[in-house]
N, CA, C and O atoms as a Tinker XYZ file with bonds, in Angstrom:
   492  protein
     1  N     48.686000   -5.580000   29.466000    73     2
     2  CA    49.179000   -5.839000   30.795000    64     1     3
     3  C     48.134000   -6.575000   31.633000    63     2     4     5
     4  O     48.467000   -7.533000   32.331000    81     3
     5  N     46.941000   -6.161000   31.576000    73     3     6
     6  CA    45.641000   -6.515000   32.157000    64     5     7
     7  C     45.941000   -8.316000   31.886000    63     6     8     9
     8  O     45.766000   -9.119000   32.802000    81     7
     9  N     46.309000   -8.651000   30.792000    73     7    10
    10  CA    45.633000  -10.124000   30.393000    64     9    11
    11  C     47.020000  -10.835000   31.137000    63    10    12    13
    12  O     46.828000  -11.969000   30.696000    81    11
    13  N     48.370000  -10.979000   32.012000    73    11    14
    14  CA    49.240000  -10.970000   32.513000    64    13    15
    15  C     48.870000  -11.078000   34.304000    63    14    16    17
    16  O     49.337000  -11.947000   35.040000    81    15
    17  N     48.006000  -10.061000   34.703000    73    15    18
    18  CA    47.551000  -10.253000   36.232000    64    17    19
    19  C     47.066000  -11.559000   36.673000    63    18    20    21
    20  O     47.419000  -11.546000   37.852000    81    19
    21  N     46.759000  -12.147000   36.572000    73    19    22
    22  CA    45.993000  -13.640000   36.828000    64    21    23
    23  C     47.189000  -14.441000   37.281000    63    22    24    25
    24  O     47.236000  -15.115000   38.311000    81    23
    25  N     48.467000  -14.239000   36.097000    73    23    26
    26  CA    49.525000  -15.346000   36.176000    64    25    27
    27  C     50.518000  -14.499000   37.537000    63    26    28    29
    28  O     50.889000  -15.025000   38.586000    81    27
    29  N     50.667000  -13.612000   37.253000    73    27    30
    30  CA    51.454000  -12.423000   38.412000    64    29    31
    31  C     50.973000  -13.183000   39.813000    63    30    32    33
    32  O     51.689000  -13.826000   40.581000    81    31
    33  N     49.985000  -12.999000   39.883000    73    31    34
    34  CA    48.756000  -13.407000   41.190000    64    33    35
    35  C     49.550000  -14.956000   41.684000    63    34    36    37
    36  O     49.945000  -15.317000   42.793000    81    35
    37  N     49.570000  -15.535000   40.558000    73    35    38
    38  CA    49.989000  -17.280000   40.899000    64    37    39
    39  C     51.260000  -17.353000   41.291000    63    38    40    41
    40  O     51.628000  -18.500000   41.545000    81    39
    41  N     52.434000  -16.107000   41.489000    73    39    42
    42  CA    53.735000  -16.104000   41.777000    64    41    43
    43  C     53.639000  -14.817000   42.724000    63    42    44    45
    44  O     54.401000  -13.850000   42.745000    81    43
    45  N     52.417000  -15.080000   43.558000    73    43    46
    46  CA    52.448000  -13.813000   44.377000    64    45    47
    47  C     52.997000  -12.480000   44.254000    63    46    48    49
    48  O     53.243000  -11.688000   45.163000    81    47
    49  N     53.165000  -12.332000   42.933000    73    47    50
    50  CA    53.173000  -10.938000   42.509000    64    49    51
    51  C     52.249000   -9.874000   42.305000    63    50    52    53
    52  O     51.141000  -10.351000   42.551000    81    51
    53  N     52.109000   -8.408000   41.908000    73    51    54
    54  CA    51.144000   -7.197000   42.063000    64    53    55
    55  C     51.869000   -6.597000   41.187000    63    54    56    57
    56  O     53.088000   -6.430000   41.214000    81    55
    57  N     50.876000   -6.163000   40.150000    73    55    58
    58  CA    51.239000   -5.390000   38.814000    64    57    59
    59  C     51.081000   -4.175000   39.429000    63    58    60    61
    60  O     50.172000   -4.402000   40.227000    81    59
    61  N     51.433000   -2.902000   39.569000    73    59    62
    62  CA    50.765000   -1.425000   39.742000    64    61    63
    63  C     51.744000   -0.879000   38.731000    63    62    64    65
    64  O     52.852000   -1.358000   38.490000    81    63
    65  N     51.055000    0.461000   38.022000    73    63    66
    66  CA    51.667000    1.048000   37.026000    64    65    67
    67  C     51.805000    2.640000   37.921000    63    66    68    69
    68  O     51.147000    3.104000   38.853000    81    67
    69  N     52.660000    3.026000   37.348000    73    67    70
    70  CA    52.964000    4.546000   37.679000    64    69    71
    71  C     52.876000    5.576000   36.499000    63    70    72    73
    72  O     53.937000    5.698000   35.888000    81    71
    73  N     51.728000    6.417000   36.009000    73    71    74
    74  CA    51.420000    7.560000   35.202000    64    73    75
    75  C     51.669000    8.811000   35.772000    63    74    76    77
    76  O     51.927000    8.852000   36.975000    81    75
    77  N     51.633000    9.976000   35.022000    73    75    78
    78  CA    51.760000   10.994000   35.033000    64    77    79
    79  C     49.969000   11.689000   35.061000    63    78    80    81
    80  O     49.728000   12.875000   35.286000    81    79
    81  N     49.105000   10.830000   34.832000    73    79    82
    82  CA    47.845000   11.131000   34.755000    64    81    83
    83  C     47.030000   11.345000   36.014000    63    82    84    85
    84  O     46.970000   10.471000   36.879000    81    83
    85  N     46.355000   12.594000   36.124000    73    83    86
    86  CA    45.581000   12.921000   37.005000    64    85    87
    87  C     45.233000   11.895000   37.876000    63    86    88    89
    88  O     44.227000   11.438000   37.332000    81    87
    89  N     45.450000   11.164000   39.005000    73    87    90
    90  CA    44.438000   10.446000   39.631000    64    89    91
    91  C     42.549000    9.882000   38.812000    63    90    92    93
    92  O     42.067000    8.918000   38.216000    81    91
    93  N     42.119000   11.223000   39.319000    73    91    94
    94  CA    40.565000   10.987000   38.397000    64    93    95
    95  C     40.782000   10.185000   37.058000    63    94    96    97
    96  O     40.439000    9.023000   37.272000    81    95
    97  N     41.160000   10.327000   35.929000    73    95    98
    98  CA    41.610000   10.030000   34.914000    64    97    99
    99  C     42.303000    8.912000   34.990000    63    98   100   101
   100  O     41.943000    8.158000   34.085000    81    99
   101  N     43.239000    8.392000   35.734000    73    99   102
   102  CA    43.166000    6.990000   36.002000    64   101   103
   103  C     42.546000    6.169000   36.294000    63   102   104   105
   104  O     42.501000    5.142000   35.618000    81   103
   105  N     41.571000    6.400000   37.854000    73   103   106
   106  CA    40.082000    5.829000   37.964000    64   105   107
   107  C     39.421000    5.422000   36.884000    63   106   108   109
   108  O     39.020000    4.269000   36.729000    81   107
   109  N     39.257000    6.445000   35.996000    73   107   110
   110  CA    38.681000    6.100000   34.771000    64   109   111
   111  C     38.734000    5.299000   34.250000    63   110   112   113
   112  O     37.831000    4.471000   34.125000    81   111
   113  N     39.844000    5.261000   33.746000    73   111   114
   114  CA    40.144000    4.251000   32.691000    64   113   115
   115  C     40.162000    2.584000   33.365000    63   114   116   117
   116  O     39.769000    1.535000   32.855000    81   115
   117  N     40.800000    2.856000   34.733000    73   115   118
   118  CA    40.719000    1.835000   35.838000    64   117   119
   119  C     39.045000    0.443000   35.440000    63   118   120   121
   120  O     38.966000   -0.742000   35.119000    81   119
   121  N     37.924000    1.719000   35.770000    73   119   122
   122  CA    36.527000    1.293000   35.209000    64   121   123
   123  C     36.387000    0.713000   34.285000    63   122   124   125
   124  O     36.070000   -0.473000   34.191000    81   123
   125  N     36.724000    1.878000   33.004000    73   123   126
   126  CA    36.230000    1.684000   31.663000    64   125   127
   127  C     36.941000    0.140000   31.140000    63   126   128   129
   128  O     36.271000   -0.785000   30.681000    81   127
   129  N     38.614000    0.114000   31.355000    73   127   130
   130  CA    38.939000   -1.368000   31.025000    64   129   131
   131  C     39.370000   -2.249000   31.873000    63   130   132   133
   132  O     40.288000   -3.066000   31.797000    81   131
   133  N     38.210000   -1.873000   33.138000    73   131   134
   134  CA    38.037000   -3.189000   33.990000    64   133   135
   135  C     39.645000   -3.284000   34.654000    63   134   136   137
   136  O     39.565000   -4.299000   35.346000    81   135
   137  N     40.673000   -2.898000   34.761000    73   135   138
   138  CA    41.830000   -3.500000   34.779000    64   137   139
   139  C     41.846000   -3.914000   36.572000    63   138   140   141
   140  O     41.165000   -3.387000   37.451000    81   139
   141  N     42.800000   -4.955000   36.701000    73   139   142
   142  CA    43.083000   -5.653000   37.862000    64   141   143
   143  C     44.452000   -5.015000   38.570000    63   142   144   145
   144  O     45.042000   -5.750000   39.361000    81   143
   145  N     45.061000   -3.487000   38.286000    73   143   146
   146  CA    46.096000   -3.389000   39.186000    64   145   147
   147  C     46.011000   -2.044000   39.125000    63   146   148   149
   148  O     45.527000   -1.336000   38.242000    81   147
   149  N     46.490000   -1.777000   40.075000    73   147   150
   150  CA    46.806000    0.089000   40.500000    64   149   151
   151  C     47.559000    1.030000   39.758000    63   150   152   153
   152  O     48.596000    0.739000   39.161000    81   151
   153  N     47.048000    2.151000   39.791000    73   151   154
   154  CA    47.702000    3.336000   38.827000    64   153   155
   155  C     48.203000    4.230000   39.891000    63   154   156   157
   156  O     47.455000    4.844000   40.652000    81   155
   157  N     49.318000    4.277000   39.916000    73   155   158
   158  CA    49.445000    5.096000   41.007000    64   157   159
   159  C     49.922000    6.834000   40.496000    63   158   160   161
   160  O     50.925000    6.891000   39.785000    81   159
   161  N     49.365000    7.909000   40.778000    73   159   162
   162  CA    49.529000    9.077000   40.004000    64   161   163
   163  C     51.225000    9.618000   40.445000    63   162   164   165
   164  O     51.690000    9.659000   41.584000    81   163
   165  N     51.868000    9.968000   39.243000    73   163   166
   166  CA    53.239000   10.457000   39.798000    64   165   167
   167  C     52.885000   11.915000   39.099000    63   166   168   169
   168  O     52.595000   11.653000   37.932000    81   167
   169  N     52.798000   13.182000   39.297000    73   167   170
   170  CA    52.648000   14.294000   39.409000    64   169   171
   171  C     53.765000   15.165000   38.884000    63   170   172   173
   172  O     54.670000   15.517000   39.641000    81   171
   173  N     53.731000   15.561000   37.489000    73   171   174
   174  CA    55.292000   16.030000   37.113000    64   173   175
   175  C     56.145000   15.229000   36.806000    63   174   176   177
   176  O     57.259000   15.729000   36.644000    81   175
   177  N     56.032000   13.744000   36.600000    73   175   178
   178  CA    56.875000   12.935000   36.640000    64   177   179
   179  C     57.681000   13.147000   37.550000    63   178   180   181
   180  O     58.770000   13.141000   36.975000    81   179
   181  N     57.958000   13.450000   39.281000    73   179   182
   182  CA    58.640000   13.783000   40.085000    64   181   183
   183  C     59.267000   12.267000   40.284000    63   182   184   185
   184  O     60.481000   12.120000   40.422000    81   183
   185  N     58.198000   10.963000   40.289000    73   183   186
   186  CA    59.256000   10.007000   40.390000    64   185   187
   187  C     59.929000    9.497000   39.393000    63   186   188   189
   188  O     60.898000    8.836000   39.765000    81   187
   189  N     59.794000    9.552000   38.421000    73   187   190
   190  CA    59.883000    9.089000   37.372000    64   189   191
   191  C     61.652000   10.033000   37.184000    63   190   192   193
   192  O     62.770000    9.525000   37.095000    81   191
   193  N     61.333000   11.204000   37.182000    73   191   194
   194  CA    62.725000   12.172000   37.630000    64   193   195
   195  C     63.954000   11.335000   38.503000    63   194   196   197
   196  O     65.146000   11.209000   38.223000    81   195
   197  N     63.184000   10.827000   39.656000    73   195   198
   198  CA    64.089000   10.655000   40.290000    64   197   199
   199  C     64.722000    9.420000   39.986000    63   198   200   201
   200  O     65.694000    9.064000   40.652000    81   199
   201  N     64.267000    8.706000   39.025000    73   199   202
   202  CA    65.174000    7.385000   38.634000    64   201   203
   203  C     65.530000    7.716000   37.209000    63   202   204   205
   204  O     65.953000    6.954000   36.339000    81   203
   205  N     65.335000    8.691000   37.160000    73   203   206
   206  CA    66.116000    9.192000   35.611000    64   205   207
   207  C     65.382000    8.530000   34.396000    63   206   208   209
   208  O     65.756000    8.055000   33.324000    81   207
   209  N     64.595000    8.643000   34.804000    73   207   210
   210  CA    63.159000    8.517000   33.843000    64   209   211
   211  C     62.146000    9.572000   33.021000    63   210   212   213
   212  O     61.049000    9.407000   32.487000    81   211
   213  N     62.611000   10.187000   33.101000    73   211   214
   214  CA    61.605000   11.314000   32.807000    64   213   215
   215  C     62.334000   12.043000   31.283000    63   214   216   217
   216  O     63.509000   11.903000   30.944000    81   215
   217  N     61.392000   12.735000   30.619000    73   215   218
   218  CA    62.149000   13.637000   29.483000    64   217   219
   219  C     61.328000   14.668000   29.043000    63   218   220   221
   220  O     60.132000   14.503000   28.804000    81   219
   221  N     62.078000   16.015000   28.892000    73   219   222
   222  CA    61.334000   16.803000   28.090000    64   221   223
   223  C     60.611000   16.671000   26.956000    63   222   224   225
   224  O     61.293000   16.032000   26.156000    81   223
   225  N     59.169000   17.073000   26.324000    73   223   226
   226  CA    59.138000   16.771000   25.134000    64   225   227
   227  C     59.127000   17.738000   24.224000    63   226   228   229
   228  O     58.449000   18.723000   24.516000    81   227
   229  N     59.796000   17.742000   23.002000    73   227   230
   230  CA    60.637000   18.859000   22.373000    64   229   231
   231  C     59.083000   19.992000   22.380000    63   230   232   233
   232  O     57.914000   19.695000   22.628000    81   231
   233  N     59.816000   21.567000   21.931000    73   231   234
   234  CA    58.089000   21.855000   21.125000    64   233   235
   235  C     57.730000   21.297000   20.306000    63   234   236   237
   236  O     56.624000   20.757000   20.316000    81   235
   237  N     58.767000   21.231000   19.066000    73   235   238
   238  CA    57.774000   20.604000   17.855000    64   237   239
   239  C     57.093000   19.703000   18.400000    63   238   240   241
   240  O     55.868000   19.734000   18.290000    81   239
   241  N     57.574000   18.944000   18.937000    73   239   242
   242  CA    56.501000   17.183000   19.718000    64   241   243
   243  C     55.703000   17.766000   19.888000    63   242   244   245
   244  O     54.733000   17.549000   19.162000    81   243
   245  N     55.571000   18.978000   21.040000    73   243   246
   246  CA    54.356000   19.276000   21.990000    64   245   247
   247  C     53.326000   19.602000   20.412000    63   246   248   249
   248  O     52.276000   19.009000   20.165000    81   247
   249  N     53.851000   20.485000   19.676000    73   247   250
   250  CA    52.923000   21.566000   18.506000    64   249   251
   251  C     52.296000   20.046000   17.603000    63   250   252   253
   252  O     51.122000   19.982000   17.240000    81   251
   253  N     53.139000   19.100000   17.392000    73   251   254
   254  CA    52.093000   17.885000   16.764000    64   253   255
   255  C     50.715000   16.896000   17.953000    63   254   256   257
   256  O     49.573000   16.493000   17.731000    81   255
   257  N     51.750000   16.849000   19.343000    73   255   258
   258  CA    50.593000   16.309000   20.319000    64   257   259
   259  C     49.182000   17.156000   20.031000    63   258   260   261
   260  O     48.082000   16.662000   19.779000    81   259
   261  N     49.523000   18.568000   20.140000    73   259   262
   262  CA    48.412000   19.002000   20.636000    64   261   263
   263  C     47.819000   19.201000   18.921000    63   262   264   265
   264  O     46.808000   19.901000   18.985000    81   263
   265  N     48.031000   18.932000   17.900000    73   263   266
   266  CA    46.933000   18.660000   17.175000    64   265   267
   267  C     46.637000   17.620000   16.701000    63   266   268   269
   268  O     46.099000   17.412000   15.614000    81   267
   269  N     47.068000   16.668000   17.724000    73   267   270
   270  CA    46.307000   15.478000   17.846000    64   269   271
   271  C     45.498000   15.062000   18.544000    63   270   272   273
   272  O     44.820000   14.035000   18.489000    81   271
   273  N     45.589000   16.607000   19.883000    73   271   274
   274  CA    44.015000   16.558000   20.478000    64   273   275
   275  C     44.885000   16.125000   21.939000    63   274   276   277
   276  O     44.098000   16.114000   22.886000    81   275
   277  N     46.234000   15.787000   22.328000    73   275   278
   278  CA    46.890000   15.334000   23.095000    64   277   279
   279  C     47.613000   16.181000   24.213000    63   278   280   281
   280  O     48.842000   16.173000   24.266000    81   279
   281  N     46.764000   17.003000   25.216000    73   279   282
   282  CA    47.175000   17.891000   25.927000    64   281   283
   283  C     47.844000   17.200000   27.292000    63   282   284   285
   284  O     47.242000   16.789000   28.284000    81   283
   285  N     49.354000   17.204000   27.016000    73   283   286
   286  CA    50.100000   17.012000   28.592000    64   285   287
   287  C     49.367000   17.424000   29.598000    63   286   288   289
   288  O     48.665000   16.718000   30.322000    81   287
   289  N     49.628000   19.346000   29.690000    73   287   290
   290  CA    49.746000   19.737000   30.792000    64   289   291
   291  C     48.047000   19.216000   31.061000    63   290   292   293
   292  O     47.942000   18.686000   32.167000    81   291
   293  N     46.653000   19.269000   30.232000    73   291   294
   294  CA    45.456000   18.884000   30.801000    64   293   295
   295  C     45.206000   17.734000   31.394000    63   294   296   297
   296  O     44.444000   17.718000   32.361000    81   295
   297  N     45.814000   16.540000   30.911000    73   295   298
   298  CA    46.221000   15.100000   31.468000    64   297   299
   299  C     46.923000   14.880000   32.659000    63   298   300   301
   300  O     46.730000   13.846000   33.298000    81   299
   301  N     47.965000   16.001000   33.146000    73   299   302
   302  CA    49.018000   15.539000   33.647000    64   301   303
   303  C     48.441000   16.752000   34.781000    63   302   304   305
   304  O     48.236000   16.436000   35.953000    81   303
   305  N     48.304000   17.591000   34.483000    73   303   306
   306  CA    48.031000   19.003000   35.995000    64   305   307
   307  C     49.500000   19.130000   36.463000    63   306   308   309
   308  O     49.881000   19.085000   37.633000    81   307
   309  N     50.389000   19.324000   35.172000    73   307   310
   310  CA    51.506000   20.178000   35.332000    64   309   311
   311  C     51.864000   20.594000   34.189000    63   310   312   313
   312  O     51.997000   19.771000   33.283000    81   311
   313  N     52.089000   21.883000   33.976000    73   311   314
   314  CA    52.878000   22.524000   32.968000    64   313   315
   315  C     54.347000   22.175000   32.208000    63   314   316   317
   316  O     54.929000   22.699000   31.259000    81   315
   317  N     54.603000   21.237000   32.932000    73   315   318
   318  CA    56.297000   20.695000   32.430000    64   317   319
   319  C     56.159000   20.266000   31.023000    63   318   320   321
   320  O     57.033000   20.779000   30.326000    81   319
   321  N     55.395000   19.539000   30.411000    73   319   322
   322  CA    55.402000   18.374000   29.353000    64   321   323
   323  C     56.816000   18.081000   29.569000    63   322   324   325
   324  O     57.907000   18.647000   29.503000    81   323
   325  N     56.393000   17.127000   29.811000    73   323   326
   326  CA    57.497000   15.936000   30.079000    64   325   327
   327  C     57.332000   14.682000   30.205000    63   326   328   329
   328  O     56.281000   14.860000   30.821000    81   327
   329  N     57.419000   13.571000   30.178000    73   327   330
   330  CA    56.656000   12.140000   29.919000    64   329   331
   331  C     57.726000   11.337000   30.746000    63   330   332   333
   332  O     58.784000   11.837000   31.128000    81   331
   333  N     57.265000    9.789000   31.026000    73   331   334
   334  CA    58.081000    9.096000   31.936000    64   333   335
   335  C     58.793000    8.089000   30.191000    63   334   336   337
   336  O     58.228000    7.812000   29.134000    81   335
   337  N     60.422000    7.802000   30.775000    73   335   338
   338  CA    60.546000    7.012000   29.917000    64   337   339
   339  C     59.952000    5.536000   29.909000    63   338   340   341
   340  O     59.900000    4.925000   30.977000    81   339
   341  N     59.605000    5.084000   29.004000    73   339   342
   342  CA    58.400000    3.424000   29.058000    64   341   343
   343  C     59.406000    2.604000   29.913000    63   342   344   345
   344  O     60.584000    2.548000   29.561000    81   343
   345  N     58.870000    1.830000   31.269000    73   343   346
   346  CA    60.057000    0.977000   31.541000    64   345   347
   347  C     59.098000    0.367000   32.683000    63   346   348   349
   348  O     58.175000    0.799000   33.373000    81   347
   349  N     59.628000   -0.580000   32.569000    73   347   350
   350  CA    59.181000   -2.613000   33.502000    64   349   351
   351  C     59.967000   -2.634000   34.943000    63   350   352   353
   352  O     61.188000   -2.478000   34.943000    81   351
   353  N     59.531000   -2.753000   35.693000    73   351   354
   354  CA    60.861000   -2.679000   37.049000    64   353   355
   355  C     60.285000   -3.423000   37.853000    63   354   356   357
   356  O     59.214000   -2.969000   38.254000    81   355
   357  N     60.707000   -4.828000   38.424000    73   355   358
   358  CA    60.324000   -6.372000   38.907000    64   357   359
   359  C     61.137000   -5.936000   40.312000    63   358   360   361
   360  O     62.358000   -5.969000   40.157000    81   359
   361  N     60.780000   -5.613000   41.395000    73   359   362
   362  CA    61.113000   -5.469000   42.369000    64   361   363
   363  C     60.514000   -6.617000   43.646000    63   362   364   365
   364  O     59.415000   -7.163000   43.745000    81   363
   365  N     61.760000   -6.699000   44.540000    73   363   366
   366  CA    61.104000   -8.336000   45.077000    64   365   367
   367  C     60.683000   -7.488000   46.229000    63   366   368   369
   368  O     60.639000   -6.261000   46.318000    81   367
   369  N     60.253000   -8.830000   47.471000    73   367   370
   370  CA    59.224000   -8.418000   48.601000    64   369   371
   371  C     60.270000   -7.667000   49.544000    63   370   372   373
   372  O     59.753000   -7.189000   50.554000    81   371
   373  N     61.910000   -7.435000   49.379000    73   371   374
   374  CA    62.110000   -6.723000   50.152000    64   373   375
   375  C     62.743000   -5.581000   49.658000    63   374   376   377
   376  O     63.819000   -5.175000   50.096000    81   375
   377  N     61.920000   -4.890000   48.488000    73   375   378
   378  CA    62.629000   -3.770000   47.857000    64   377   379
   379  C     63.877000   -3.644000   47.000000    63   378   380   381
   380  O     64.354000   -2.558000   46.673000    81   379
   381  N     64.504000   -5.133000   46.570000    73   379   382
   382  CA    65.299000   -5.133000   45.847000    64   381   383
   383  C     65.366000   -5.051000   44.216000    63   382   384   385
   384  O     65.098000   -6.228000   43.976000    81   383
   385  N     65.489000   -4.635000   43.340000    73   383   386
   386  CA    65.335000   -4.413000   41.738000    64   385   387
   387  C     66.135000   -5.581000   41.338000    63   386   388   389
   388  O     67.351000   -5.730000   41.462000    81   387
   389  N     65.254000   -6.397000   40.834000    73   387   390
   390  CA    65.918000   -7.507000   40.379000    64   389   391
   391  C     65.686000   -8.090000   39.040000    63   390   392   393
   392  O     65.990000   -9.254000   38.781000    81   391
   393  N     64.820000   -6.793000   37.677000    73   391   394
   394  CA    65.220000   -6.849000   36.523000    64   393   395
   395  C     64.332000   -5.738000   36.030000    63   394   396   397
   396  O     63.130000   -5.576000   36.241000    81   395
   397  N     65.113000   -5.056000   35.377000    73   395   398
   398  CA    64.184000   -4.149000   34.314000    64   397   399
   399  C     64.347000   -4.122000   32.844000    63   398   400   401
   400  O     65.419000   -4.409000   32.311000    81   399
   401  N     63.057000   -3.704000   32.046000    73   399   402
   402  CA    62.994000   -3.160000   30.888000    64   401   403
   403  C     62.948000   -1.722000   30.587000    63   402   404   405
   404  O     61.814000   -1.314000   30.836000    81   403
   405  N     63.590000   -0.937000   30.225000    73   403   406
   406  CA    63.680000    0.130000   30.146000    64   405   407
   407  C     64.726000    0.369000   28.237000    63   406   408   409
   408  O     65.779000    0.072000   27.673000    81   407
   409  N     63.765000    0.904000   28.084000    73   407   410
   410  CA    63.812000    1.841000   26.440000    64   409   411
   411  C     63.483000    3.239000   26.178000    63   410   412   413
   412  O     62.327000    3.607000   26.388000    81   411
   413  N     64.379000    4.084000   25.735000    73   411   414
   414  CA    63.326000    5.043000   25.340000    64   413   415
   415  C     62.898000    5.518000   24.020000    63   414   416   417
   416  O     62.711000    6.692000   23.699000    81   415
   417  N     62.741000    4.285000   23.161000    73   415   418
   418  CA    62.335000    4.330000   22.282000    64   417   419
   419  C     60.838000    3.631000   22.446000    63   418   420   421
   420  O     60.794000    2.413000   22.271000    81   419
   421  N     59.931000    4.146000   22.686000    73   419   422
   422  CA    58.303000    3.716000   23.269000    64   421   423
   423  C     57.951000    2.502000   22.505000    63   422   424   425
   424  O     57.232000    1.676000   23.068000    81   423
   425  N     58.442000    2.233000   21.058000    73   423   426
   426  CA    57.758000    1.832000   20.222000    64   425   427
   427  C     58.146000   -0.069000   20.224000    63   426   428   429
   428  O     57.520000   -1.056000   19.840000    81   427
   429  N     59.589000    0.163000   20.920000    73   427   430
   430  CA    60.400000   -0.854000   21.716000    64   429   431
   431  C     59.927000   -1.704000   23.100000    63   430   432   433
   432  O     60.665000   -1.601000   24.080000    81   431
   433  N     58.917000   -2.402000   23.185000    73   431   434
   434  CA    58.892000   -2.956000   24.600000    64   433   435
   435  C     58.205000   -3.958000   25.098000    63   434   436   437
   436  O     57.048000   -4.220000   24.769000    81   435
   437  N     58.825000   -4.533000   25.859000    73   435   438
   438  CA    58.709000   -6.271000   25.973000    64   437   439
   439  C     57.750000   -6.905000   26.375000    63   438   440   441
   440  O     57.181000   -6.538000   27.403000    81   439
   441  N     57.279000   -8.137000   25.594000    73   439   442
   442  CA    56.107000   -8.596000   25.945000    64   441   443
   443  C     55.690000   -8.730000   27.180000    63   442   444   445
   444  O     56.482000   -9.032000   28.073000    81   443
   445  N     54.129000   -8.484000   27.454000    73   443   446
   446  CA    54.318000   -9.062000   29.406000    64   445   447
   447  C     54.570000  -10.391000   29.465000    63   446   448   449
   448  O     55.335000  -10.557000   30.415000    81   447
   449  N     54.397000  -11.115000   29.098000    73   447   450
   450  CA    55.264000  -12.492000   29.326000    64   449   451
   451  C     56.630000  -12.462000   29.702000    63   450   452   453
   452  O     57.150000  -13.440000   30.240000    81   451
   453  N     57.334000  -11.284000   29.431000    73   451   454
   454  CA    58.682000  -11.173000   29.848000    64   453   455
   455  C     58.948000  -10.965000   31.389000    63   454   456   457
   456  O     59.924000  -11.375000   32.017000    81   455
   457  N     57.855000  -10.230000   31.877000    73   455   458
   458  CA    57.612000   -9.579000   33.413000    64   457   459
   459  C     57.092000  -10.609000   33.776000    63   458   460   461
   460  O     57.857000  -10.764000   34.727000    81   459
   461  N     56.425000  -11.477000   33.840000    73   459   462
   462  CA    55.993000  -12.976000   34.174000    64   461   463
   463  C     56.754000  -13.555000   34.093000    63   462   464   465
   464  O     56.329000  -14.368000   34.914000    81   463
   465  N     58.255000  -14.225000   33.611000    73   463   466
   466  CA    59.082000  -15.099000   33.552000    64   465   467
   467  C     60.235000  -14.225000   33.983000    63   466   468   469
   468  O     61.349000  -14.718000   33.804000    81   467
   469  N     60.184000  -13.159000   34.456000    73   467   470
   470  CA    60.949000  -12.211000   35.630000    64   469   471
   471  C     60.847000  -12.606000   37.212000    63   470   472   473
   472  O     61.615000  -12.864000   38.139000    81   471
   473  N     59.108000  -12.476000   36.913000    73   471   474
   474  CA    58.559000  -12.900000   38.477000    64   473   475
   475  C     58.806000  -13.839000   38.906000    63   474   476   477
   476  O     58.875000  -14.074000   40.113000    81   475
   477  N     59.104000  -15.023000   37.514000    73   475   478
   478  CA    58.604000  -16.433000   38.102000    64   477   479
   479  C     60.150000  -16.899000   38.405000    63   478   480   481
   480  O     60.461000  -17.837000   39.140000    81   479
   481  N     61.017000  -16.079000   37.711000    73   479   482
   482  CA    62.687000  -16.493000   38.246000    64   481   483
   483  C     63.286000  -16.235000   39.788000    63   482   484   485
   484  O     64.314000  -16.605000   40.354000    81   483
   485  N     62.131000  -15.415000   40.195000    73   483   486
   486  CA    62.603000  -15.289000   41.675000    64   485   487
   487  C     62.198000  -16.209000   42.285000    63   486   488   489
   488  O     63.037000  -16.458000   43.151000    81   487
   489  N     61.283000  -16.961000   42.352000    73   487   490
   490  CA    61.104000  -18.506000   42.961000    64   489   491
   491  C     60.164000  -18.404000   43.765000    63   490   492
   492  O     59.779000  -19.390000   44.394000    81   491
């Protein structure tokens, strides 16, 4: 996504992502890979809920995450495990949704060049 901001910028657009991850823990990573746009913390997936984004993740899921070392609730500072579904949402300067990617199959999802020739269709 990072390598995508530069061109965003040239169609007066602003990348910000929305996680389920602690604030702090976003910072982080913010640093560590340098990135050029905002993480904004959604808490419980409460927004992510509210656009019908969000999903339980089964136990078995949870019983393989966590021996992969992959603790929700420590990442997230909520007990739900629950994850946002992966999804792109190109919203213009006056709050209108004017294309998304949305899958919830994670493994499914569109190049950022796609969100760049989203941006650049609004003119």
């Amino acid at each position: 996504m990072q390598a995508v901001v530069p061109e965003l910028e040239k169609h007066g657009a602003r990348l910000v992502a929305i996680t389920p991850q602690k604030a702090g823990k976003s910072l982080r990573m913010i640093d560590r890979h340098k990135l050029g746009f905002e993480m904004l913390s959604d808490p419980g997936n409460a927004y992510a809920a509210r656009l019908g984004l969000r999903f339980h993740v089964p136990d078995e899921l949870k019983e393989v995450y966590l021996g992969l070392g992959i603790d929700l609730e420590e990442s997230s500072g909520s007990a739900d495990w629950t994850l946002p579904v992966p999804a792109r949402i190109v919203v213009d300067r006056t709050g209108i949704v004017r294309a998304t990617d949305i899958d919830v199959d994670y493994t499914r999802r569109p190049e950022p060049g796609k969100m760049v020739a989203d941006v650049a269709a609004l003119g």
